[in-house]
C-alpha positions in Angstrom: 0.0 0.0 0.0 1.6 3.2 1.6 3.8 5.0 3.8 0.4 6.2 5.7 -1.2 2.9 5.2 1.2 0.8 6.8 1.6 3.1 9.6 -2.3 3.2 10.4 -2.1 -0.9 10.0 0.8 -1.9 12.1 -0.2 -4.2 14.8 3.5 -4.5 16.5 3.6 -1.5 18.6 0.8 -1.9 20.9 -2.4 0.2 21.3 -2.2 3.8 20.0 -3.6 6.7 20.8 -5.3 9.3 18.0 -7.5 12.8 18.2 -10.1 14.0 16.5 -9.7 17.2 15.1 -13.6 19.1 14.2 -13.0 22.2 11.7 -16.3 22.9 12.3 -15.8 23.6 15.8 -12.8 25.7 15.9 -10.3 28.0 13.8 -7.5 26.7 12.4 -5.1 28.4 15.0 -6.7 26.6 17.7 -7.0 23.0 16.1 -2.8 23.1 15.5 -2.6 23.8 19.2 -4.8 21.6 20.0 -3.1 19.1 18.0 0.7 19.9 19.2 -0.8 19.3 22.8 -1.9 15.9 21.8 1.1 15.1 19.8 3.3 16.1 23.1 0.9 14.2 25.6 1.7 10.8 23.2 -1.1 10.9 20.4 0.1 9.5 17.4 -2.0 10.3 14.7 -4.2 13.2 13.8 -7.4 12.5 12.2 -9.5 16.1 10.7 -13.1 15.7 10.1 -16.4 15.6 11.5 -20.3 14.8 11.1 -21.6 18.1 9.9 -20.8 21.6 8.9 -17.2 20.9 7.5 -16.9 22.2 3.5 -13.2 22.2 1.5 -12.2 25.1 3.1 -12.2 24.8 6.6 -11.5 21.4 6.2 -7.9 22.5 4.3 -7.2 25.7 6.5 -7.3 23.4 9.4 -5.1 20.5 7.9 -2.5 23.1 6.3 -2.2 24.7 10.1 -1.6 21.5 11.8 1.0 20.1 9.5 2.7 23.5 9.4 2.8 23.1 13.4 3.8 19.2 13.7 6.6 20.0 10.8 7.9 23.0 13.0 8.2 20.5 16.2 9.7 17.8 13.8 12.4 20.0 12.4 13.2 21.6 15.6 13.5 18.2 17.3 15.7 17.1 14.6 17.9 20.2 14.6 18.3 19.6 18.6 19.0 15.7 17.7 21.5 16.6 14.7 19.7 14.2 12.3 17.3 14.4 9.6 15.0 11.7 10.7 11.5 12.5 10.9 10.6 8.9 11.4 8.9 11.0 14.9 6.3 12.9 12.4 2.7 12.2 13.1 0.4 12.4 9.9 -2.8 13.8 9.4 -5.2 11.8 7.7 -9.2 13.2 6.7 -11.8 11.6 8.7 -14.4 13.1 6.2 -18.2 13.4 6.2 -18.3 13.3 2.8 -17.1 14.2 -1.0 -17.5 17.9 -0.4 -15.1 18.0 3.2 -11.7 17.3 1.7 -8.2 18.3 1.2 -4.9 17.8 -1.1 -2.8 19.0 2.4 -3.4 15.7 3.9 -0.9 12.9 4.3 -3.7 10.2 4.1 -7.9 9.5 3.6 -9.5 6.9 5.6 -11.7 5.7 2.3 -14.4 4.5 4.2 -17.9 2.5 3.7 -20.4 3.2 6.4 -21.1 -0.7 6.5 -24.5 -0.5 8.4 -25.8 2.2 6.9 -29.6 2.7 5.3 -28.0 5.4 3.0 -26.9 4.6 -0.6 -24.3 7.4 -0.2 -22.7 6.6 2.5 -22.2 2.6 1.6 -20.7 3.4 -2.5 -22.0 7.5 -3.3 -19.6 9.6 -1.4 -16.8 7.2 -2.4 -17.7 7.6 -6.1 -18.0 11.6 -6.3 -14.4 11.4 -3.6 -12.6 9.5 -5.9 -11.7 11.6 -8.6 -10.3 13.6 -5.9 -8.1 11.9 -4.0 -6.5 10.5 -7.1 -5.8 13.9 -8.5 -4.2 15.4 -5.2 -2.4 12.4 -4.8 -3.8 11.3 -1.1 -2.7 8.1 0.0 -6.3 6.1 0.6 -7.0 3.9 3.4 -10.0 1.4 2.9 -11.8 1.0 5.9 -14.8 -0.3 7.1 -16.8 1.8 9.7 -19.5 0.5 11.9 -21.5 2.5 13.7 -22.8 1.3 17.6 -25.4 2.8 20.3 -26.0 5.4 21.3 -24.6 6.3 18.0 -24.7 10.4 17.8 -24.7 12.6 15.2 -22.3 9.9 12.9 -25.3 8.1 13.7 -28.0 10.1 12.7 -26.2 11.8 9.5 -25.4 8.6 8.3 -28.6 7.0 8.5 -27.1 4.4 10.6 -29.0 0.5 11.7 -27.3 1.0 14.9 -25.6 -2.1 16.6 -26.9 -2.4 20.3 -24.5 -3.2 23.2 -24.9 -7.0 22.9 -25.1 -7.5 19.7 -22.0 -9.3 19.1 -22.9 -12.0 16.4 -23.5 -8.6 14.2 -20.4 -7.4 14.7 -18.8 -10.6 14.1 -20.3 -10.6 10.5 -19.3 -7.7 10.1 -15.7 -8.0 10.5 -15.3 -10.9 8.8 -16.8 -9.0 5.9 -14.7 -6.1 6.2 -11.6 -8.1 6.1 -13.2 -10.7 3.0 -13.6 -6.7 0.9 -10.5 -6.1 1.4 -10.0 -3.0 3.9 -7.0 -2.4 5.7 -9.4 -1.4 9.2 -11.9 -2.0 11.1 -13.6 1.0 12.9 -16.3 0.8 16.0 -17.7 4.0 16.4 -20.2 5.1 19.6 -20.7 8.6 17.8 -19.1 11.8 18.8 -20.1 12.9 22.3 -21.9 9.6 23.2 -22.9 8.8 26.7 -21.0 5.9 27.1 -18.6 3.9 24.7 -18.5 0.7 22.4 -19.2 -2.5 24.6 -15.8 -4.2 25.3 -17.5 -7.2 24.2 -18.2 -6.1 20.8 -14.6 -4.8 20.7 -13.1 -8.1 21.8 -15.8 -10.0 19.1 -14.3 -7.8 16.3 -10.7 -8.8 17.8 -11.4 -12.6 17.2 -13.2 -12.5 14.3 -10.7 -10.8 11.7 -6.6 -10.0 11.3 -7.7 -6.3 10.8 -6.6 -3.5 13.0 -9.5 -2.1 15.0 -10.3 1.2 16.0 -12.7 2.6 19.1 -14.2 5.8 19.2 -16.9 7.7 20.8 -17.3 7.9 24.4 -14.0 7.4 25.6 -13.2 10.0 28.0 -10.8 8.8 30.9 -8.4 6.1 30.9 -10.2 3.7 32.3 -12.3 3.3 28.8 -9.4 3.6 26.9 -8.2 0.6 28.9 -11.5 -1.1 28.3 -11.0 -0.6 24.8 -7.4 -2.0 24.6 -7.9 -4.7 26.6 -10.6 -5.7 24.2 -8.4 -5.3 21.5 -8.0 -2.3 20.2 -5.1 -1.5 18.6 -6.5 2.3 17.6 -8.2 4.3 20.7 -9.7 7.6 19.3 -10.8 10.6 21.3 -12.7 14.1 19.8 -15.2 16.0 22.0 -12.9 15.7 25.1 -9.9 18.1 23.2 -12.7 20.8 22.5 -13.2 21.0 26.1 -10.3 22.5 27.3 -9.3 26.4 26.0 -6.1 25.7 28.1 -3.4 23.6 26.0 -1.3 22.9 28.8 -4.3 21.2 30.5 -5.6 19.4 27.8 -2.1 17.9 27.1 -2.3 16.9 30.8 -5.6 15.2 30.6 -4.9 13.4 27.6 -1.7 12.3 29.0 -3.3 10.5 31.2 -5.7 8.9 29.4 -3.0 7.7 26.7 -0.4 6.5 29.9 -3.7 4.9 31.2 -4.3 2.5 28.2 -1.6 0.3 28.9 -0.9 0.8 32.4 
């Protein structure tokens, strides 16, 4: 595949940590501080997107900003170190909403099918009008499948998503399975930004057993104790959002996610 690809994919260096970066919920400014925070507090990949209210541009002022930023850190860590290695350099791959949300900044595109949606655009329409796209500006594509779980939130509800209920593992099974028969490189259980309470560890662990995929958690994960859950389970992504708009205070929110990150294996 890629550079990107097989960084996302590699299963050898234990549970990972990534944020969620919303253009629609911040300026640019503040989502490359946001993102140095995490990037300092152990986070090792920066994914830019969101359910609704993201368009080309804010999605590509935000992603131009926070590579600008990371870059700055890698080349002053490697002028300290004497080297030219930026083997430290975190990428920053679209988590889009859609066609219309994307940008030629990027390192890497999760090219994702909403497997359990009700919504032909989500499951082969987005993907179709994206295309075009991502071959011309030369982003390296991810193939993923994403499957969205209770309580679901607004990925739920935009995306028109059968949702899969706590204990519904045998679903989840087939679904895995399928995702790795297709083809993609991941395997994504979402809980929807904001949700009240996570993906079921169960589910997590089901997914685990029933495909060589790497599998990523997100939604509702907001302390380290759910992150541990997750890991546990068998997560070898762990991916937080709402919990880095929450704090105006960068030194703060590196703290917090610090601990949450130095939580998931400890």
């Amino acid at each position: 595949m890629g550079l990107v690809s097989d960084y996302m994919c590699d299963r050898t260096t234990g549970t990972r940590h990534a944020i969620v970066i919303d253009p629609a919920d911040q300026t640019p400014e503040i989502a490359a501080n946001r993102a140095l925070a995490a990037a300092h507090a152990g986070s090792r990949m920066i994914l830019v997107g969101g359910s609704t209210d993201t368009d080309m541009e804010n999605v590509h002022a935000t992603v131009v900003a926070i590579k600008e930023a990371l870059e700055l850190v890698t080349w002053a860590v490697s002028q300290e170190s004497g080297t030219d290695d930026d083997s430290g350099q975190i990428p920053v791959v679209l988590f889009p909403q859609g066609a219309a949300a994307l940008s030629p900044a990027a390192d890497g595109i999760t090219f994702m099918v909403l497997m359990n949606s009700m919504d032909q655009r989500f499951l082969m329409g987005e993907q179709v009008k994206g295309a075009p796209f991502v071959k011309k500006a030369g982003i390296e594509p991810v193939p993923m499948g994403y499957l969205i779980c209770e309580p679901g939130g607004k990925a739920g509800e935009v995306g028109k998503a059968d949702l899969i209920g706590p204990q519904q593992t045998e679903r989840v099974e087939n679904y895995a399975m399928a995702a790795q028969f297709l083809g993609f490189r991941l395997f994504y259980l979402e809980a929807g930004s904001g949700a009240e309470y996570p993906v079921n560890p169960d589910l997590v662990k089901i997914a685990r057993e029933s495909c060589d995929l790497p599998i990523i958690v997100g939604g509702g994960i907001r302390d380290s104790q759910a992150a541990r859950a997750a890991s546990e389970a068998g997560a070898d992504w762990i991916i937080t959002g709402n919990i880095t708009e929450e704090y105006d205070d960068v030194s703060e929110l590196q703290a917090i996610l610090t601990d949450l990150i130095t939580g998931i294996s400890s």
